[in-house]
C-alpha positions in Angstrom: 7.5 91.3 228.9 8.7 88.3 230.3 10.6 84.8 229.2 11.4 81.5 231.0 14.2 79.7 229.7 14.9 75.9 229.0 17.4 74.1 227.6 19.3 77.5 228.4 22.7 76.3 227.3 25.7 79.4 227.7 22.7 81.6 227.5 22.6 83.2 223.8 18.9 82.7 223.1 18.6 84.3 226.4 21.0 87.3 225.7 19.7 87.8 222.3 15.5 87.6 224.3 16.6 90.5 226.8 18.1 92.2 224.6 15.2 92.3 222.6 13.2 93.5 225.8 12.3 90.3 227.6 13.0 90.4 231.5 14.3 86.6 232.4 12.0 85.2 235.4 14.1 81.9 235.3 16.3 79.4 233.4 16.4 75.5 233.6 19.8 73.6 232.2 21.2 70.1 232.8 24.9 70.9 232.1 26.6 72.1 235.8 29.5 73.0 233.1 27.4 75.5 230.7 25.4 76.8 233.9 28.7 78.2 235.0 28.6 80.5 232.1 25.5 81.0 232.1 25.2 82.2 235.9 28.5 84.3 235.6 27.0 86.1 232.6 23.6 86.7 233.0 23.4 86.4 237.2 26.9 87.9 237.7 27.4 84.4 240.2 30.6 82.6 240.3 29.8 78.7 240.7 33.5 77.9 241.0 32.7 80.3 243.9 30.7 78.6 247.3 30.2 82.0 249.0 28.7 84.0 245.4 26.4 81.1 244.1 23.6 83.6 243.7 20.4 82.2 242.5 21.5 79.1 241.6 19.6 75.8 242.3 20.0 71.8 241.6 17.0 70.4 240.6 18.7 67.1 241.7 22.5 66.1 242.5 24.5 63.1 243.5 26.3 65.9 245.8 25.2 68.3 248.9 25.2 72.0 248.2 28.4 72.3 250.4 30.0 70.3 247.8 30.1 72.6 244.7 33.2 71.3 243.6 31.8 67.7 242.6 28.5 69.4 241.5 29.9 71.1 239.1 32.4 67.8 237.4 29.5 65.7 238.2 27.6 63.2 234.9 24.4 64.9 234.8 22.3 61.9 233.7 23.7 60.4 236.9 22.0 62.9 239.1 18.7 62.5 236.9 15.7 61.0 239.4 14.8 62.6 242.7 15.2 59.2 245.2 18.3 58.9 246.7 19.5 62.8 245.3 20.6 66.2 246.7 17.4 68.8 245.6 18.0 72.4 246.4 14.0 72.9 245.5 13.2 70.0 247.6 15.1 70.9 250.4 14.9 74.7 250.6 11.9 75.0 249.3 12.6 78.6 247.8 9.6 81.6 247.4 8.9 83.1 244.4 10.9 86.1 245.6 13.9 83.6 245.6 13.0 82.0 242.3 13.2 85.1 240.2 15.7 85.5 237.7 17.0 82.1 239.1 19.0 79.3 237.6 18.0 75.4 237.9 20.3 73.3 237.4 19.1 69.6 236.1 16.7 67.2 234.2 13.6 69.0 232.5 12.6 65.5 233.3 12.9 65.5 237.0 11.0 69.2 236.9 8.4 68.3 234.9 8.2 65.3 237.8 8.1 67.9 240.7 5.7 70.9 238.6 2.4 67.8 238.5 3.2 66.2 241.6 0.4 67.5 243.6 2.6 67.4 246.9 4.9 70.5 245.4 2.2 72.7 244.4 4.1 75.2 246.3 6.8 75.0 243.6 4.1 75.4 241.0 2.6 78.4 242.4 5.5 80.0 243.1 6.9 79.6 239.3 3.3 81.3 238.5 3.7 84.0 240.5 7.3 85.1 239.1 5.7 87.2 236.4 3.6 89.5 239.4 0.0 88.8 237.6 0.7 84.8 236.8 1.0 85.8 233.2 3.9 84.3 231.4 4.3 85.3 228.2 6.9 83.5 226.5 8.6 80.5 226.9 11.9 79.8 225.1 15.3 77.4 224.8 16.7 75.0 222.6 16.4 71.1 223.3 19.7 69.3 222.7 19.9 68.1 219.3 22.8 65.8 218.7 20.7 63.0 217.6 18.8 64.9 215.1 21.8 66.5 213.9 23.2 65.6 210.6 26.8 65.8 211.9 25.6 63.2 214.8 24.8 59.5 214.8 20.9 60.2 214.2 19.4 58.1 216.9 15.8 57.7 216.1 15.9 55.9 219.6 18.1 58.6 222.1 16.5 59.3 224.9 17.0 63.0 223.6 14.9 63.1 221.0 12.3 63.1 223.9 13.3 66.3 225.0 10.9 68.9 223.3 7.9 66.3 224.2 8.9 67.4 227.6 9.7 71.0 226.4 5.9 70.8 225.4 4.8 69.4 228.7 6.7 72.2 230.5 4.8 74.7 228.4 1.4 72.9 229.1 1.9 73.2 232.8 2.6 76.6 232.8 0.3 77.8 229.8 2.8 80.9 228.9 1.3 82.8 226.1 3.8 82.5 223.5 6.2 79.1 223.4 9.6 79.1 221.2 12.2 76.2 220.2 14.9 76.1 218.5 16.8 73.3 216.6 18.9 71.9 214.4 17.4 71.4 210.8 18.5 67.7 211.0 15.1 67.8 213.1 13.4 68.4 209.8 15.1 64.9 207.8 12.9 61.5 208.1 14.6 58.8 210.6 13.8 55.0 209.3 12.1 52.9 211.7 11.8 49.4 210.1 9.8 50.7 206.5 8.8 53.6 207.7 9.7 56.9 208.3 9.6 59.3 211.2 9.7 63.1 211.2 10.7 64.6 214.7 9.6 68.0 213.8 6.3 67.2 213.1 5.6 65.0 216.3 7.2 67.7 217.9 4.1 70.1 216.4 1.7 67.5 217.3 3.0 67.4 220.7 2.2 71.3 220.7 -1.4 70.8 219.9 -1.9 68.4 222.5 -1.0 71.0 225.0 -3.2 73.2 223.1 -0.8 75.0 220.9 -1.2 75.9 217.6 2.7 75.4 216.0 4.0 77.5 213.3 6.8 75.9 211.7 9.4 77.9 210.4 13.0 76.8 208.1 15.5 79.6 209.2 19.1 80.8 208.2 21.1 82.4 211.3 23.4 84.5 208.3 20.3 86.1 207.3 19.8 87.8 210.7 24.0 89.5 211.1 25.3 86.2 212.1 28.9 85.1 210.4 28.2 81.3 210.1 25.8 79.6 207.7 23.8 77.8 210.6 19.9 77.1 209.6 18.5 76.2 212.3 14.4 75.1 212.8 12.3 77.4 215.2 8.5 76.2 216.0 6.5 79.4 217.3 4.1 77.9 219.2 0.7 80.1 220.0 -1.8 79.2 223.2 -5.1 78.9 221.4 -6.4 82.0 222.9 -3.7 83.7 221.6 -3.6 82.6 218.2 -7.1 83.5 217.6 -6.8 87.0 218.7 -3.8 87.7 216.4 -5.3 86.0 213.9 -8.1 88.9 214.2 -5.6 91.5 214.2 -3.2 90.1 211.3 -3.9 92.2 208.0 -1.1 90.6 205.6 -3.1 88.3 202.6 0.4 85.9 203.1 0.3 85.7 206.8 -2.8 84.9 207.2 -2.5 82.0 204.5 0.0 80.0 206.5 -2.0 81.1 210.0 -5.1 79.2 208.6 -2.7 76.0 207.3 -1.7 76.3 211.0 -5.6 76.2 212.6 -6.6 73.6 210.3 -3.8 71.6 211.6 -4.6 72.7 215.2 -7.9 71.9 215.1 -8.0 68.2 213.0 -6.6 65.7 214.8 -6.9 63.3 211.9 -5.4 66.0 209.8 -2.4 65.5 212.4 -2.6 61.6 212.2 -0.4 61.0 209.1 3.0 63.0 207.7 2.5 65.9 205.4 -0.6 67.7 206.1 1.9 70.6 207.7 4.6 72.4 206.2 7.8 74.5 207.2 8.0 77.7 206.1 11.4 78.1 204.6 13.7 81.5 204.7 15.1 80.6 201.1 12.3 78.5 199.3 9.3 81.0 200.6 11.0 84.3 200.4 7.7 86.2 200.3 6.4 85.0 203.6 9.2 86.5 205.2 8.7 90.1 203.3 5.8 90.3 205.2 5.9 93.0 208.0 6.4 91.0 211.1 8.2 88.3 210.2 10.7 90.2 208.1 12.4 90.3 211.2 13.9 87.0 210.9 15.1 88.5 207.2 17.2 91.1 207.5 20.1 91.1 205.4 20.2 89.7 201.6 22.9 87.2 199.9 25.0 90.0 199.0 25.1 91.7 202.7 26.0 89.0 204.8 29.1 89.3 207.5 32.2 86.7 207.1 34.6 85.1 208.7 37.1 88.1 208.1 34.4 90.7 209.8 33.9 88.3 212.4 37.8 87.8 213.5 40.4 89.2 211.7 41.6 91.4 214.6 42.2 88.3 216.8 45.1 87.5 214.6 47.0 91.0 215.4 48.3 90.8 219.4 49.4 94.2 218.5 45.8 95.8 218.4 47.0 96.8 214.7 43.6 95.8 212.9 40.5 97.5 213.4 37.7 96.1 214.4 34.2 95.4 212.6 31.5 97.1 211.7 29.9 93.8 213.0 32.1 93.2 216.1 31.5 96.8 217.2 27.8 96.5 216.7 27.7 92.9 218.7 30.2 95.1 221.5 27.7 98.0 222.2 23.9 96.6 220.9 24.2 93.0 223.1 22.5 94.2 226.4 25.9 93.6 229.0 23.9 93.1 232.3 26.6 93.8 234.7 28.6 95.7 232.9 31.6 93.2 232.6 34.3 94.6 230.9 34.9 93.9 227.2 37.9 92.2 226.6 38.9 90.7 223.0 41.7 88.4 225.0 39.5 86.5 226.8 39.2 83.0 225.7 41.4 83.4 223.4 44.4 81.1 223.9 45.5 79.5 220.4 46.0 75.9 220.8 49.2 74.5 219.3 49.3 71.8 216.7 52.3 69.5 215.8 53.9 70.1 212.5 51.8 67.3 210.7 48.4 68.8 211.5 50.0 72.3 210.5 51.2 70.8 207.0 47.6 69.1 206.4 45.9 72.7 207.7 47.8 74.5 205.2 46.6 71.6 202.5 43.5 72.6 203.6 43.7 76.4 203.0 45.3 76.2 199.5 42.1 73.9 198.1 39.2 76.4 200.1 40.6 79.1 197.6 40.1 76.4 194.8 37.1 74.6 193.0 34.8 71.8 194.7 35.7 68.9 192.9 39.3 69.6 193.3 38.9 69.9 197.3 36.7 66.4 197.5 39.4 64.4 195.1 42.7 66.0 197.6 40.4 65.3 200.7 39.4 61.9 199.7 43.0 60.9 199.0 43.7 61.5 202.1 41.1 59.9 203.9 42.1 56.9 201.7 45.8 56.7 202.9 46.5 57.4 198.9 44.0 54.3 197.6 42.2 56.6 195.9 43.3 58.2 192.4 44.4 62.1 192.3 45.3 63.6 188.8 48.8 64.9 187.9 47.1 68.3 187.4 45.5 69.1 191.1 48.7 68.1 192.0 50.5 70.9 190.1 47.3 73.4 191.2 48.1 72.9 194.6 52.2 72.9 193.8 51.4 76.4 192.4 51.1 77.5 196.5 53.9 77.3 199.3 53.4 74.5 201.6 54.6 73.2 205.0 56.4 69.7 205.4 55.9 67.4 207.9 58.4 68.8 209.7 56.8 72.1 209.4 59.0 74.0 207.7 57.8 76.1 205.0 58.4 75.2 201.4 58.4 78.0 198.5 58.5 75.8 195.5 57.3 72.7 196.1 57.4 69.9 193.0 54.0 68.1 192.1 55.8 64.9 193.3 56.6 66.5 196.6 52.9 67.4 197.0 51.9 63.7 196.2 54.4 62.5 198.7 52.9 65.2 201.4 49.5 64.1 201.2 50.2 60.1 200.8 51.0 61.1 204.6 48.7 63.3 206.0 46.2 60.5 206.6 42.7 62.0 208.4 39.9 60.3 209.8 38.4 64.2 210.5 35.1 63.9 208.4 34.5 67.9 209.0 38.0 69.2 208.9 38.1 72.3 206.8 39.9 75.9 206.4 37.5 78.2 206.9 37.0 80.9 203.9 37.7 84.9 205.2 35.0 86.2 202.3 31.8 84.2 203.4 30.2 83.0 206.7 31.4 80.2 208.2 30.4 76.8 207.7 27.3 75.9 210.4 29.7 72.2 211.8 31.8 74.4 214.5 31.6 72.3 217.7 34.9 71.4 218.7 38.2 72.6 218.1 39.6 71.0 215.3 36.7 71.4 213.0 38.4 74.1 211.1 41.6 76.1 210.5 42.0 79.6 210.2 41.6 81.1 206.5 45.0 83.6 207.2 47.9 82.2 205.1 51.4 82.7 207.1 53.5 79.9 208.3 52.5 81.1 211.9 48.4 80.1 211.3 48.1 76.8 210.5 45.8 76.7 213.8 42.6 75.7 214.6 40.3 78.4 215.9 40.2 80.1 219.5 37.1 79.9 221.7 37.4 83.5 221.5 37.1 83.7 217.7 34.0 80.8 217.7 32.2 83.0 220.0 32.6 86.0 217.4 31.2 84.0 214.5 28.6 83.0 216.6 27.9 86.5 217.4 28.8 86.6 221.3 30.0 89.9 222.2 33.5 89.8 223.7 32.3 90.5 227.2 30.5 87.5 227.4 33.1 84.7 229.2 32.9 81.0 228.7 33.6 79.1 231.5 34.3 75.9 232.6 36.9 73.3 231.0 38.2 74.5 227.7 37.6 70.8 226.0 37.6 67.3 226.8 37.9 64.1 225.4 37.6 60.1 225.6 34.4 58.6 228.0 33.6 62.2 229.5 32.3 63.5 225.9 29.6 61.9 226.5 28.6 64.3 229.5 30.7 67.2 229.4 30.1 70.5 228.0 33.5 72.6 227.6 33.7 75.6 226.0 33.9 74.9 222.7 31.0 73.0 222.3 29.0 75.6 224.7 29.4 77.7 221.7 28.9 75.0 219.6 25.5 74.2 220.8 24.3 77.9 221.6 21.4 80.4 219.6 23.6 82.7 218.1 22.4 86.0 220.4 21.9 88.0 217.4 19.2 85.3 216.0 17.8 85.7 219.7 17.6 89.5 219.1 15.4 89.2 215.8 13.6 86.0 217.4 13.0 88.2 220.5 11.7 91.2 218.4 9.4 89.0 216.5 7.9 87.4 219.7 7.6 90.9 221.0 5.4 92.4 217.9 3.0 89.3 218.2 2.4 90.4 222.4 1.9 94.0 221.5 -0.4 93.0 219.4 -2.6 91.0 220.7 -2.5 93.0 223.9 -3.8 95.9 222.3 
């Protein structure tokens, strides 16, 4: 079987889709910055690298091939439009031999452009022909999703909230059998617009039928699928008509079926899709017995009491000395993550602890002594500081939190420490950090890890008051320790805007283990509609 990918990202939907058995005929991303991981990853090519490029292509660039260098720091959105840019399609004009398993870097916008221009049919056919018979049988990625994301600005108007409208179009060109998306479950919460309100996900569906796709909607929890974080995440299957009705046939399951007709009704009435509410999302938590069916119990694998933590995920990156052992889970991410060129595994790899100055180390360790407590505690201490001390604390969280050794400002540690010191340590650790947590060793981690200071580490010794590793992101997002990111480690001020260092490559990414059981699933509904 075979996958395209968009919106590729660092490549875990990807990884977790081969795994699964998925051969990868080509990826499309705009970041130059997560295309260099994904190229050195999953097409062993080096893009910091002129001479071992490999198959990968610029949809469009303000820079000539020759000039990697400036490709690769480039703005993106300032290479989007054809006029005026570098193409590599345009320009070389690659077969379909020279396509396959390729990387293109740029707009889905500007592809989308070239695909229904009639003048690059060439391009179209060639793109057909990756899969040997013209088949394609699924196509996958995750649109960006800042703006739908609750920890984002919710832009009802960003121009990325067009994005899976062109994900759809990209699908409609090349009518694979099978179409997948994955995003944030912001996607799922009503934008205002004047009085009324706007769903995203259900345009999105809409936008699926109109390319004659029949959505099923589906509410899901990454931890429930071996994952260490908490990240629920929305998928839309999308099924080519064709398709839908033949494994609709073949379906047996009383429950399945149910939500396979809501689906066709949906499909097949466009007044039905004319007004909010006449499709729902099937939810992991709130509709558990749609995900004990057969099939889709794939994307339900583990219960409440089973799920991996934050300890399973990276307490051995704490120990330079190789003293703790490793996981259950980050053994079984090690050897069951298909490594395609056998890159070595290396736990070291990005993982260079950033230091902090003595302040943020004094507010961490605040931080780690109220995770262990209750939650009303936590929001009073955390609000107080956010105030600058304008809002009220009570004499006894003060003496809860005095119960625990502490770290000054000037970071040394203190074994006693008074209620009145306490008071006088927070009246100074003012935060504007809306997210800023320690993270909790005996659950999953919280699903708001994008950049580095988003959390602390859980371990309690003078020496961890840190925030986390890209390393040790990567293993709660269930990347194997083979897998490099590359690229700029962060970044900061205008460039945010643009750039995509590593921590927010694994920020952004489909954990690969979600890819595996997303893979798995997609991969039941081919077999059986190609029996």
């Amino acid at each position: 079987m075979n996958h395209i990918e968009l919106f590729a990202g660092c490549g875990g939907l990807s990884l977790g889709l081969e795994t699964a058995g998925f051969d990868l005929l080509m990826a499309n991303e705009l970041s130059p910055m997560a295309s260099e991981t994904f190229a050195w990853n999953h097409l062993n090519a080096d893009l910091a690298d002129e001479k071992n490029m490999g198959k990968v292509l610029w949809i469009s660039s303000q820079h000539s091939r020759e000039n990697i260098k400036s490709r690769l720091r480039e703005n993106p959105m300032e290479a989007v439009g054809i006029d005026g840019k570098h193409s590599d399609l345009l320009s070389l004009k690659p077969t379909s031999a020279q396509l396959k398993r390729s990387l293109l870097v740029g707009s889905i916008v500007d592809l989308n452009s070239m695909l229904l221009n009639k003048k690059n049919k060439w391009l179209l056919e060639s793109i057909k022909a990756l899969s040997g018979n013209g088949e394609i049988d699924l196509i996958s990625g995750g649109p960006p999703c800042q703006s739908f994301s609750l920890a984002g600005l919710r832009e009802h108007s960003n121009d990325r909230n067009q994005l899976p409208a062109e994900f759809a179009k990209f699908v409609g060109i090349l009518k694979p059998k099978l179409a997948l998306l994955e995003n944030v479950s912001g996607i799922l919460r009503a934008f205002r617009v004047g009085e009324n309100k706007y769903y995203a996900w259900y345009e999105v569906a809409k936008a699926f039928c109109e390319e004659g796709y029949v959505p099923l909607c589906l509410h899901l929890n990454a931890k429930y699928v071996g994952v260490a974080q908490n990240r629920p995440r929305f998928v839309l299957l999308a099924f080519r008509s064709d398709i839908f009705k033949e494994f609709v046939t073949k379906v047996t399951d009383d429950r399945l079926t149910e939500e396979l007709n809501r689906s066709r009704e949906f499909f097949e009435s466009e007044e039905l899709r004319e007004s909010y509410g006449n499709l729902d999302y099937i939810d992991v938590v709130k509709h558990p017995s749609f995900y004990d069916t057969e099939m889709f119990s794939y994307l339900r694998t583990l219960t409440d009491g089973e799920l991996h933590t934050v300890e399973d995920a990276i307490d051995d990156l704490r120990d330079e000395k190789n003293s703790i052992a490793l996981s259950e889970y980050v053994n079984d991410m090690n050897d069951g993550l298909l490594n395609y060129h056998n890159h070595p595994v290396d736990r070291m790899v990005n993982h260079e602890p950033r230091s902090n100055n003595p302040k943020v180390k004094s507010r961490f360790r605040i931080y780690q002594v109220i995770a262990q407590v209750d939650n009303e505690l936590s929001k009073e201490v955390i609000k107080f500081m956010k105030t600058e001390g304008e809002s009220a604390i009570k004499e006894s969280t003060l003496k809860v939190i005095a119960a625990h050794w502490l770290l000054d400002l000037n970071g040394n540690q203190i074994l006693k420490p008074t209620p009145q010191f306490v008071l006088e340590i927070l009246t100074n650790l003012y935060t504007k950090k809306q997210t800023q947590r320690a993270l909790r060793a005996d659950v999953p981690a919280p699903a708001a890890l994008s950049i580095p200071d988003d959390a602390c580490h859980y371990y309690e010794s003078p020496e961890t008051q840190r925030t986390l590793t890209v390393r040790e992101m990567a293993r709660i997002q269930s990347f194997p320790d083979w897998y490099q990111i590359k690229s700029k480690v962060t970044t900061g001020g205008q460039m945010r805007k643009f750039e995509v260092p590593q921590y927010t490559q694994i920020g952004n990414a489909v954990p690969p283990l979600l890819g595996l059981q997303l893979g798995l699933l997609c991969k039941e509904i081919l077999n059986l509609v190609g029996d």
